[in-house]
N, C-alpha and C positions, 0 to 999 in steps of 0.2 A: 842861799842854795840849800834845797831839802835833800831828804836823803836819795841818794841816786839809780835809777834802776839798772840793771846789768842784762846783755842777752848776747845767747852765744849765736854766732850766725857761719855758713859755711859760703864761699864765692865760689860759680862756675857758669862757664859758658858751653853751649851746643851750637854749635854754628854759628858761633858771634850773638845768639840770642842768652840775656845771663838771665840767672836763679843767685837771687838770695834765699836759702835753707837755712827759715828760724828753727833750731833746734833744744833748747834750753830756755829757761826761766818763766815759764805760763804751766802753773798749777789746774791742769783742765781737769771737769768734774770725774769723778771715777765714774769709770762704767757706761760712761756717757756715748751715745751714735755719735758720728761725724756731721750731720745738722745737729745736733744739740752743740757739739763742740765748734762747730761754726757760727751758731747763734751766740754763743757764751765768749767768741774772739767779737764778735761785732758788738755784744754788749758791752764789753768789758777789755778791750785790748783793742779797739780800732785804732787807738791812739798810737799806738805800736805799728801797727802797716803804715800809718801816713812818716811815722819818724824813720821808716827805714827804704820803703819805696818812693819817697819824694825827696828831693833836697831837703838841706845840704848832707844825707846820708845818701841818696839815692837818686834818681833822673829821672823827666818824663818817662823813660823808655824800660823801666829797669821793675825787673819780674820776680815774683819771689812765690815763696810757699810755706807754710808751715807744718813742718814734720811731727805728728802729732802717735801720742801710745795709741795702739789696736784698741777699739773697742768691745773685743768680741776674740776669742781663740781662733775663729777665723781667719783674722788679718794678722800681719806682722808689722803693722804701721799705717798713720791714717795721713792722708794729703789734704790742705785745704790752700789750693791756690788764689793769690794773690795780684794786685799790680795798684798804685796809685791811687787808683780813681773806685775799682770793686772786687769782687771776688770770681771766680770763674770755677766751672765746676769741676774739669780735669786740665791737665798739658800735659803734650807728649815731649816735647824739648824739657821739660820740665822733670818728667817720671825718666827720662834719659840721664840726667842729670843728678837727681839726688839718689836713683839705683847705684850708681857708680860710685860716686862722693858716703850713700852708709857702706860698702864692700872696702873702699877701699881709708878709713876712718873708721874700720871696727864697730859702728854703728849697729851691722848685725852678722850673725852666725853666719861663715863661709859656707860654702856645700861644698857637695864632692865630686870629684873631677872636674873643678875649674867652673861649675856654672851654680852661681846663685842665684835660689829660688826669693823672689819676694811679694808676698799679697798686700795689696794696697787697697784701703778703704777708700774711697772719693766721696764726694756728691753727687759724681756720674754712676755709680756704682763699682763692683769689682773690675781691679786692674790687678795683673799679673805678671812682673820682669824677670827676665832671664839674665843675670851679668856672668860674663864669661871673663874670666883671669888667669893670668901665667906667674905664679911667684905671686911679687908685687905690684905686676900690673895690672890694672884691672882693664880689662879690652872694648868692651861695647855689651850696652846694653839692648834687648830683643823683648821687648812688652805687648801682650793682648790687649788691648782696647777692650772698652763697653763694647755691645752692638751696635753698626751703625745703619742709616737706614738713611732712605729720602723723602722728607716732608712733602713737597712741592717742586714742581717744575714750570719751567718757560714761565715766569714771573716778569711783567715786562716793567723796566726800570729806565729810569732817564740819568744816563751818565754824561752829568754839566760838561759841556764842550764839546762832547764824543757822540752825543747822538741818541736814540733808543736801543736799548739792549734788551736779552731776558737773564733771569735770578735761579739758580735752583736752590734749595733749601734743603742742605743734610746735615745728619747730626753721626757727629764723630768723636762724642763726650764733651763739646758744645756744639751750638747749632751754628753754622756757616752759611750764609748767604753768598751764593759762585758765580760771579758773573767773567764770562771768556773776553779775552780782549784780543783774541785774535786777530779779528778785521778791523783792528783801531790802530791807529798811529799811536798811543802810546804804551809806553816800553817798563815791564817792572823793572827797576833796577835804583841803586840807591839814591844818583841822584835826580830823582823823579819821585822822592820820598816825600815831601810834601804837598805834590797835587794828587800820592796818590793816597796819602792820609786826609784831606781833603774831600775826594771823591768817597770813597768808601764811608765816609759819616754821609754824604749825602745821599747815598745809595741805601746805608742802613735806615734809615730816617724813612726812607717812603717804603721799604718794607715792612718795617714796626707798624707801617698806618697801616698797611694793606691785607696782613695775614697777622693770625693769633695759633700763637704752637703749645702742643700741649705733648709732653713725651709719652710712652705711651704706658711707662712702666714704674713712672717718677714723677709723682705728684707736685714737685716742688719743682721741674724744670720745666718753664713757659716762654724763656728772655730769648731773644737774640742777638747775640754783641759781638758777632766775628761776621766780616766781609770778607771773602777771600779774590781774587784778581790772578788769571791766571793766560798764561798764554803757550805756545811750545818754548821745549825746554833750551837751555843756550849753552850747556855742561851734557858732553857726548854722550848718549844714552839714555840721559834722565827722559821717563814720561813728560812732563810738561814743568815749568816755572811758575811759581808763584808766591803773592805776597798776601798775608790775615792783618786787616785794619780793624782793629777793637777796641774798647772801652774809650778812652778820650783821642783818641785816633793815633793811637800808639800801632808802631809794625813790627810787627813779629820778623828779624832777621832770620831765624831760621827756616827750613823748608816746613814747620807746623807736626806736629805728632797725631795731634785731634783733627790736624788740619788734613793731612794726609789719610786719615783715615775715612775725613768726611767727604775728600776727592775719591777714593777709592768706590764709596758707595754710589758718589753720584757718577760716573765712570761705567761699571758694574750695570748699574743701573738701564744705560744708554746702552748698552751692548759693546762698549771699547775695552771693557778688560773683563777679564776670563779669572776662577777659581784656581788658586795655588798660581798662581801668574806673579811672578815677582815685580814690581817697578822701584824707581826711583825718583824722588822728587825731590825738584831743586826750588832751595829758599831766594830771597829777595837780594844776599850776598852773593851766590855764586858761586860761592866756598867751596861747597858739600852737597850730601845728599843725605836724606834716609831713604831706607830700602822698605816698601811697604808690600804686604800680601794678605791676599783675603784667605781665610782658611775654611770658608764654608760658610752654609746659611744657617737661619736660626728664627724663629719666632721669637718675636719682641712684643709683646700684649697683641696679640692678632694681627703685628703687623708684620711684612718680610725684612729682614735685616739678614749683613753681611757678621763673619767675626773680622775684625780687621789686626795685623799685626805690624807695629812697626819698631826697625831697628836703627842705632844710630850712635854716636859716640859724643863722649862731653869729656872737658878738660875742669880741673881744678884750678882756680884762681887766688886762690886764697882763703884765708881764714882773720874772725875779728870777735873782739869784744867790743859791742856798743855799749858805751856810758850812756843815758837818757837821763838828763834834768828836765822833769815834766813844767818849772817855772819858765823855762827859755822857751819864748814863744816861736823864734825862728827855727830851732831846732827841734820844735814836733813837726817839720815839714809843712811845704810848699812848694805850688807848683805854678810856672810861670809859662803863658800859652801865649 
């Protein structure tokens, strides 16, 4: 046995959707952007996401991020999200969650009169959360998004069993591929979780052949790894239900943050939702909701975009020290499909 590495990590869930918050032991370069310091985990610490988001630390399903120093007096913290299989460039269950988890973990400076400000660096670019607190609770967090906008529309796609549909393509700090399942027999809900993890790689799959995305403001985001499936809502009031099928066809339990805001814009878009219009959207649990609202338009490199805001709450689950023996082969992780 060699010498052992150590890393401190924080446990929470948003909707039944968890975040592991690596928050300790990666010496990232000073001074460095948030792609350099994402370049420099994937040179140099990939070995670390697979030991903590795969078994026997972690599960298919199990989401994480790494809480990284400001590069710049501008931010007060850089995010580079995580899962199993790649990286993804924001989360909104995600920036719910680890706002909450540094206010109430001393992480960073309180503000005054109960709402902490915090600037988040991504690879989607600037995000900005609001956490509001009483004492020592901390209550909910309220975050600006990137700009969001819609790539493409009526994208016609063949969903195996269901029939022809069409795809819209919006980006909500990742790019969403929407397909409505309204006039289908099938139902989001969990246990329909693996025809509907299933279906959404099959979906993803003939739209990576069909369309090529370039953002408009962000030279290095072109991917599309989020399906979203969405139908009316089944939680009294919520706008509509929905589920985000991504990276090796893992489901986002919660109502989606980026996902929400990438419904907003396609929404918006159609003429279904209106400026300062508040909604809610309900995840693939049923749990909950986040509350989402567009706050106005905005030029995104000549194109139109929404600002999108969404708010929502997360619970702490715990806290760990992982030991990592980088000789144990079963404990750098595994994943069994």
């Amino acid at each position: 046995m060699r010498k052992q590495d150590a890393f401190d990590v924080i446990y929470t869930h948003t909707e039944g959707e968890p975040l592991c918050i690596i928050h300790s032991g990666i010496p990232y370069p000073a001074g460095s952007s948030i792609l350099e310091k994402r370049r420099f985990l994937k040179e140099n610490y990939d070995w670390l996401r697979e030991a903590l988001m795969r078994e026997p630390r972690g599960h298919k399903d199990m989401f994480g991020v790494f809480l990284t120093p400001p590069s710049s007096p501008d931010y007060d913290a850089g995010l580079i999200y995580i899962d199993g299989t790649e990286y993804s460039h924001m989360c909104g269950h995600g920036t719910i969650a680890v706002s909450m988890a540094m206010v109430a973990n001393g992480l960073v400076r309180r503000g005054e009169n109960g709402i902490t400000r915090i600037r988040f660096e991504t690879t989607a670019g600037l995000v900005v959360s609001e956490v509001a607190s009483e004492g020592d609770t901390v209550l909910w967090t309220r975050f600006e998004n990137v700009p969001a906008y819609v790539a493409e529309q009526d994208i016609p796609v063949t969903v195996p069993g269901y029939g022809e549909l069409k795809a819209d393509i919006a980006w909500g700090g990742n790019y969403f591929g929407i397909v409505d399942l309204t006039d289908c027999a099938l139902r989001i809900s969990p246990d329909n979780g693996t025809e509907l993890s299933r279906l959404g790689l099959a979906v993803r799959d003939q739209l990576n052949a069909k369309i090529r995305l370039q953002h408009p403001t962000q030279a290095h985001v072109t991917d599309l790894n989020f399906i979203t499936f969405w139908h009316p809502a089944t939680i009294e009031g919520a706008f509509y239900k929905n589920v985000h099928v991504f990276s090796a066809g893992q489901l986002d339990r919660s109502p989606g943050g980026t996902g929400t805001s990438a419904m907003m814009a396609m929404f918006e878009a159609r003429g279904k939702l209106g400026m300062n219009q508040p909604i809610l959207s309900e995840g693939l649990l049923g749990s909950g909701t986040f509350e989402g609202c567009l706050l106005g338009e905005v030029d995104l490199g000549g194109k139109r975009a929404v600002r999108p805001t969404v708010k929502g709450t997360a619970s702490i689950l715990g806290t760990a020290r992982w030991i990592i023996d980088r000789n144990d082969p079963v404990g750098a992780g595994f994943l069994i499909r």
